[in-house]
KEVOTOR-393562 format. One record per residue: x, y, z of N, C-alpha, C, O, CB in turn; residue in one letter. Coordinates in steps of 0.02 Angstrom, whole numbers, plus 50000, padded with zeros to 5 digits. Each point is the difference from the previous one (the first is absolute). Glycine has a CB too. Layout:
BEGIN
XYZXYZXYZXYZXYZA;...
//
This chain:
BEGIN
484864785848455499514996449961500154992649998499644995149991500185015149941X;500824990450079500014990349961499864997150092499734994649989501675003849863X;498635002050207499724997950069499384998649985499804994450018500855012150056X;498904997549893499404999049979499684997349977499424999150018500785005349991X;500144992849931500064995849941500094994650029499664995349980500765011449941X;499994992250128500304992750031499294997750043499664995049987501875008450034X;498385000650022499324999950060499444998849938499624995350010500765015450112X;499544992149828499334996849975500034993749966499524996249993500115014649994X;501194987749983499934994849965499884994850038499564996049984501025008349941X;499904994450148500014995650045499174998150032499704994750007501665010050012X;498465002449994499455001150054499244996249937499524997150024501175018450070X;499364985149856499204998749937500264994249946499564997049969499925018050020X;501274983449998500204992149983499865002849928499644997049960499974992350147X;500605014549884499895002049898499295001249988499814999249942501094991850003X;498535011450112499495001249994499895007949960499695000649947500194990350158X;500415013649924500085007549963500695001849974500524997150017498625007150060X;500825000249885500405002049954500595007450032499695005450000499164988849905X;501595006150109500055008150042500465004149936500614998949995499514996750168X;499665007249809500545003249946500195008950040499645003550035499664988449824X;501285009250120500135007150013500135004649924500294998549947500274997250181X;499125010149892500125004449921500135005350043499645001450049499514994849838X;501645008150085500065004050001499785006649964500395002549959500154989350083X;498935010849968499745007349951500585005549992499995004349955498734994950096X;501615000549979500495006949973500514995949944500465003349975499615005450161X;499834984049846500474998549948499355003149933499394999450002501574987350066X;499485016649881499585002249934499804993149989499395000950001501225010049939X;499464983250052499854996049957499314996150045499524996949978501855002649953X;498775001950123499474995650044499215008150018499414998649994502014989550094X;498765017249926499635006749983499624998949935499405001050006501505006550049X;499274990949893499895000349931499374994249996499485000549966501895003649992X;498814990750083499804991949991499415001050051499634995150002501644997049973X;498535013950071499525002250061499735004649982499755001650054500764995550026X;499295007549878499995004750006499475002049998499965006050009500884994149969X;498384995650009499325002250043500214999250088499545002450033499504992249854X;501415003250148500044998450047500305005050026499745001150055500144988849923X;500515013550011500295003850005499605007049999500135004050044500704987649921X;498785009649994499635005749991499594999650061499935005050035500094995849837X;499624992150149499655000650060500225000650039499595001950043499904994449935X;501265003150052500344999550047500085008550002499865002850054500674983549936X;499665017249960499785009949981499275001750050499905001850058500484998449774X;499314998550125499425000750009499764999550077499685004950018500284991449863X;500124998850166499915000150059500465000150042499924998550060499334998049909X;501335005450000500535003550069500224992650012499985000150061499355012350015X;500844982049909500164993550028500705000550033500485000949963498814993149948X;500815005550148500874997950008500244993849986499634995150010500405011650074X;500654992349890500134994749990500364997950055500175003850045499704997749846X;500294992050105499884992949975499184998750014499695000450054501674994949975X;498385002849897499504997049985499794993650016500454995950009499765011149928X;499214991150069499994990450013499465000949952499695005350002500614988850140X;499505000649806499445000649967499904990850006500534996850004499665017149907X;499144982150088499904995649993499704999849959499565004349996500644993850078X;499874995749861499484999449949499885008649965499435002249991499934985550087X;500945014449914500265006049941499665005250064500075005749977499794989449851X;499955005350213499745005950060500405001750038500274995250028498825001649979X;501155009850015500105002850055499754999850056499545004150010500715000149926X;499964990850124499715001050063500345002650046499735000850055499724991849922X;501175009150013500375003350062500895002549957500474997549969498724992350156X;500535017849909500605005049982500515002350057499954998250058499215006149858X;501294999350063500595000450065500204994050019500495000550037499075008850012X;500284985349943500344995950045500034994049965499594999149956500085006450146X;500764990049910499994991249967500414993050062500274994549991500005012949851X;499614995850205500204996250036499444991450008499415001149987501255012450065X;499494980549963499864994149996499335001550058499405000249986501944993049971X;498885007450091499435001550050499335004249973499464997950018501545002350068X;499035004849876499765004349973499614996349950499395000449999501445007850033X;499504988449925499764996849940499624994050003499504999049965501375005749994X;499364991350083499614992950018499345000050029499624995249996501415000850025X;498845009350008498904997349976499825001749947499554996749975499905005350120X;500805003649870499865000249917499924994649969499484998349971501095009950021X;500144987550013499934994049955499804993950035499984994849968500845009949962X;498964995450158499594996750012499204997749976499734994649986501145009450076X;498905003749942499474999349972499775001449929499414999849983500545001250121X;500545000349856499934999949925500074989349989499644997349958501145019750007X;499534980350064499814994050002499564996150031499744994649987501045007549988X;499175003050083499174993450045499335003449926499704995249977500485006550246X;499655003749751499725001349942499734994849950499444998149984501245010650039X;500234989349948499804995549950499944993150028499824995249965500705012049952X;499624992350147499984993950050500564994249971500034994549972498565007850058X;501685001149989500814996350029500505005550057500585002049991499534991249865X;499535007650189499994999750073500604997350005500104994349978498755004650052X;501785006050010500624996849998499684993950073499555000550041501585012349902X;499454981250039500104995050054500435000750056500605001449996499164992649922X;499905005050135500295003350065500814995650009500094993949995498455009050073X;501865001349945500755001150009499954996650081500514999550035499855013649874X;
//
């Protein structure tokens, strides 16, 4: 997780936010737990990615994986990352 963290901070300049929550800690389960029920509810594998409180991609959290998510959750509100 923290490679990830590095690649988005470097790659969007403090543009997005990357937090990690562990659900099997009680205190962070407790702090999720409509999220969690949905994650029941439709069989979700984890690792979760959610943008802006949504689930868009389960099983997996790799950077490659994640970066058109938060590509285009920002071309959206239009701030369109700046080409690298």
């Amino acid at each position: 997780m923290a490679i990830t963290q590095f690649y988005f901070e470097r790659m969007y300049e403090g543009r997005v936010q990357v937090e990690y929550h562990d659900l099997a800690r009680p205190e962070e389960a407790e702090a999720y737990q409509d999220l969690l029920e949905e994650v029941r509810r439709y069989r979700l594998p984890f690792p979760l990615v959610a943008i802006d409180g949504e689930i868009l991609l389960a099983g997996g959290a790799e950077f490659y994986q994640i970066k058109p998510l938060v590509d285009e959750a920002l071309e959206a509100r239009g701030q369109a990352r700046k080409a690298q």
